[in-house]
N, C-alpha and C positions, 0 to 999 in steps of 0.2 A: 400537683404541678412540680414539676422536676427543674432545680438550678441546675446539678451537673449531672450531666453523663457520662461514663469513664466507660472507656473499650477495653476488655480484656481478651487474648485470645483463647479461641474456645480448648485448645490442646497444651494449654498451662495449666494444671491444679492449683500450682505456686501462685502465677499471675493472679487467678480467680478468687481467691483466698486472697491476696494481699490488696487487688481491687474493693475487693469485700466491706474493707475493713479501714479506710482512708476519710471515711466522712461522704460519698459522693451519694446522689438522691437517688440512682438511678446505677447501676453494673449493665453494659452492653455486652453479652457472651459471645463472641464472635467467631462465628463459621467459615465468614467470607476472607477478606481481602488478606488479613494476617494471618493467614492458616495456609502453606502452602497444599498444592496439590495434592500430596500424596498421604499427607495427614488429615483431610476433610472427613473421612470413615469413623478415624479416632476421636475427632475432636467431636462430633456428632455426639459420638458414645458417651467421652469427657464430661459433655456439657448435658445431656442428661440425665447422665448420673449425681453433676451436680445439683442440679435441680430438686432432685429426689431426696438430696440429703438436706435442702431448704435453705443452707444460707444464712446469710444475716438477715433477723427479721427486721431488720432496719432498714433495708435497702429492696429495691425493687429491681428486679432481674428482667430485662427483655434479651430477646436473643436475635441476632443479626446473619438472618437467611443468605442464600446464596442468592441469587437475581433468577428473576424467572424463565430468561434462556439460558441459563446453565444445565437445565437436565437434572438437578441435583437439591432444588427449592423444596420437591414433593418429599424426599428422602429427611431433608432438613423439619417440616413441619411435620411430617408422623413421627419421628423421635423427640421432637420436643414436647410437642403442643400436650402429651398427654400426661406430660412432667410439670406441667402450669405454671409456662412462666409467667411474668405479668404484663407480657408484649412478645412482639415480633417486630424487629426494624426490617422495614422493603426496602432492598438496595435497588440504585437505576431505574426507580419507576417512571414507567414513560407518561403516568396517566392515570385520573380516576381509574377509568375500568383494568386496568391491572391492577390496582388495589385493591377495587372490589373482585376481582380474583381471587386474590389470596385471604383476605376478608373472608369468602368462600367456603372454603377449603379448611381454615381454621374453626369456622362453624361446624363443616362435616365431622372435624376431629373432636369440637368440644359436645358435638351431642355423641359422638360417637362412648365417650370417654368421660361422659358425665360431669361436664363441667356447666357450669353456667353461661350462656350465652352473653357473647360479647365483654365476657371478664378477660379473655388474653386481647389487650388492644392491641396498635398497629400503628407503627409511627413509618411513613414512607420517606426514604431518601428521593428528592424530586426535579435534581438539577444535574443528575450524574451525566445525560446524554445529549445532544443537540438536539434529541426529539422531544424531551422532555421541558426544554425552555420555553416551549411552545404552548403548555398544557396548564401548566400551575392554575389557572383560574379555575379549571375541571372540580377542584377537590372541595368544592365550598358542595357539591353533591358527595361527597364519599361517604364510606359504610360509617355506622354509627359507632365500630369500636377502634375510630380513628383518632390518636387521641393528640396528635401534632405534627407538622412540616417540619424537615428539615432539608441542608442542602451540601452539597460538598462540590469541590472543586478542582481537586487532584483528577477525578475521573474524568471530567468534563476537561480539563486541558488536555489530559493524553488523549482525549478522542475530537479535539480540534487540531492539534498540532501545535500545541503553545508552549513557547520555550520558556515560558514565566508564567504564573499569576500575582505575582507579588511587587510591588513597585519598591525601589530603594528605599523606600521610607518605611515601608513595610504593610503601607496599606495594600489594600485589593487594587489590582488595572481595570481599567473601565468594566471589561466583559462581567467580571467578578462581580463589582459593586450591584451592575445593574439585576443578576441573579440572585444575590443575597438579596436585594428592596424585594424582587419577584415575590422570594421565598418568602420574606414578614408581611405584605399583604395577601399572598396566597394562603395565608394560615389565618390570619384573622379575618379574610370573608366568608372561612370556612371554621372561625370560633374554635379554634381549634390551638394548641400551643405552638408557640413561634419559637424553633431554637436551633440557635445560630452554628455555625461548621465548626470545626477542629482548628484550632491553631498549631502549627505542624513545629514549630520550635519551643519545643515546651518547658527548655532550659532559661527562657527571657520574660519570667515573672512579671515583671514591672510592664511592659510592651501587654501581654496577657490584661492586666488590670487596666490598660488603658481602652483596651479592644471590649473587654467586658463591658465596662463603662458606656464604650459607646452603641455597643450592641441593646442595652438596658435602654438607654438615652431615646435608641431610635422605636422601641418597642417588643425584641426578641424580648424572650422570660429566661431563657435556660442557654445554656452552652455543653455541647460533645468536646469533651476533652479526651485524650491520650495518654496521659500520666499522672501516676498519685499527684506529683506536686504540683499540678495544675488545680485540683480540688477543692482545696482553702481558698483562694482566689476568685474563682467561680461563685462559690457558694457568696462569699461577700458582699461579692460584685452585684449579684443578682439577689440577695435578701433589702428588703426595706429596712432605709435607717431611721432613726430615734426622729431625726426633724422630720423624716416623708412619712412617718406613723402619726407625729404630733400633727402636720399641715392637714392628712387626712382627717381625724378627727375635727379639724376646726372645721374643715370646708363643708361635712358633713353636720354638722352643728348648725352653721351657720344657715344652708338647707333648709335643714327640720325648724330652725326657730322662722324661718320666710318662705314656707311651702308654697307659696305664690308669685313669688319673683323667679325671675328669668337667670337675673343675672345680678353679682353680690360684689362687693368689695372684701376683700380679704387681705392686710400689711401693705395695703396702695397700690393692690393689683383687681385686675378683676378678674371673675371667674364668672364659668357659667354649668350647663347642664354636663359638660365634657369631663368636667373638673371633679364633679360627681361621682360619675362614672367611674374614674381612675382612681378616686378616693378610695369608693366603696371596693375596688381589686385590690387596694392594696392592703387593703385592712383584714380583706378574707384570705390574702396569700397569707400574710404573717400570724393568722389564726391558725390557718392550717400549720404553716411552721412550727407553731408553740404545740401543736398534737401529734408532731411526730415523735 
């Protein structure tokens, strides 16, 4: 499970390297939006070449293709996929079956190229178009090496005509909000990771922590960030703390000592099977934490 995602562009060595190395769970090598035009060839090259030299093995490298009408997606997955990254991010997916498209196609490359079936996952961007707000529920069927939702909203305003998404206060305008809820139930009735958009002012730390906060709050796991110093912040935001590892433990105690009740008192609250639930992910995220 990934707290942050950091985008790098795919025709920085520099960037790719100094993303590398910041702390983030997760490096996005990026083909698409920050790569202009006429650098897309190079960066192709760039970013599998980086691949090849492996990286930090600390970090998990996905790479962020072009969209699937661009002409330019198939070019993107034969140079990578046989470089192994450990994903593919789908930009402007309209829908399941464009996922299982490119799902697809990554399959052709990894028998082709000896890799293991369904080891490069595939995390789809899924809010980028008007057509796509329509579909989110689609992916609770998608390919099995889907491995989380996410959502953006720059794309989707330039293709509505929006002269904002962001309210004075800086939260999201109605349209937004209602896309973000879309995108964290769209991913967990498809069990899959919920995680949250890019905050586009990456110089306002504290506003950052508050948005992590409440993105955690409402259920996302992880956040795409844009800059080193959004990283630390992330990661915080999004790791369990000392009280929510101790409350697990009790609620899970408390369980195991009453395997027959419904529902328990816990500090003069009650809990029930939900509490559970939540306990026992939070105990297995911070395990996995402690084995990276």
């Amino acid at each position: 499970m990934f707290r942050s995602l950091l985008f790098a562009p795919g025709d920085s060595e520099k960037k790719m390297l100094k993303a590398s190395n910041v702390g983030a769970d997760c490096v996005i090598l990026d083909l698409e939006d920050s790569v202009v035009e006429s650098r897309k060839p190079i960066a192709r090259e760039m970013v599998t070449e980086f691949l090849k030299q492996g990286g930090n093995p600390e970090v998990s490298y996905f790479v962020r293709i072009n969209p699937l009408d661009s002409g330019k997606f198939l070019q993107d997955l034969a140079a990578v996929v046989p470089a192994g990254p450990a994903g593919i991010v789908f930009p402007k997916s309209n829908g399941v079956q464009e996922a299982l498209v490119i799902g697809n196609y990554i399959e052709v490359l990894e028998v082709e190229h000896g890799l293991t079936t369904d080891s490069v996952r595939l995390l789809p961007l899924v809010s980028e178009t008007p057509t796509a707000i329509f579909t989110m529920g689609e992916y609770k069927d998608g390919p099995a090496r889907m491995m989380g939702l996410t959502w953006g909203a720059e794309d989707l305003g330039a293709a509505v005509g929006a002269s904002a998404n962001l309210q004075s206060n800086k939260d999201w305008t109605s349209p937004y909000q209602m896309t973000r809820a879309l995108c964290l139930f769209a991913a967990h009735a498809a069990k899959v990771q919920a995680i949250d958009t890019v905050m586009a002012d990456f110089r306002d730390l504290d506003r950052l922590k508050v948005v992590c906060n409440e993105g955690r709050r409402d259920g996302f796991t992880g956040k795409i960030c844009i800059h080193p110093a959004q990283v630390e912040v992330i990661n915080e935001a999004y790791s369990p703390s000392s009280e929510e590892l101790n409350h697990a433990r009790a609620v899970i105690k408390a369980f195991a000592e009453n395997p027959e009740a419904g529902t328990l008192q816990i500090e003069g609250k009650m809990i029930d099977k939900p509490h559970l639930v939540l306990a026992e992910r939070v105990l297995a995220f911070a395990a996995e934490l402690a084995n990276k």
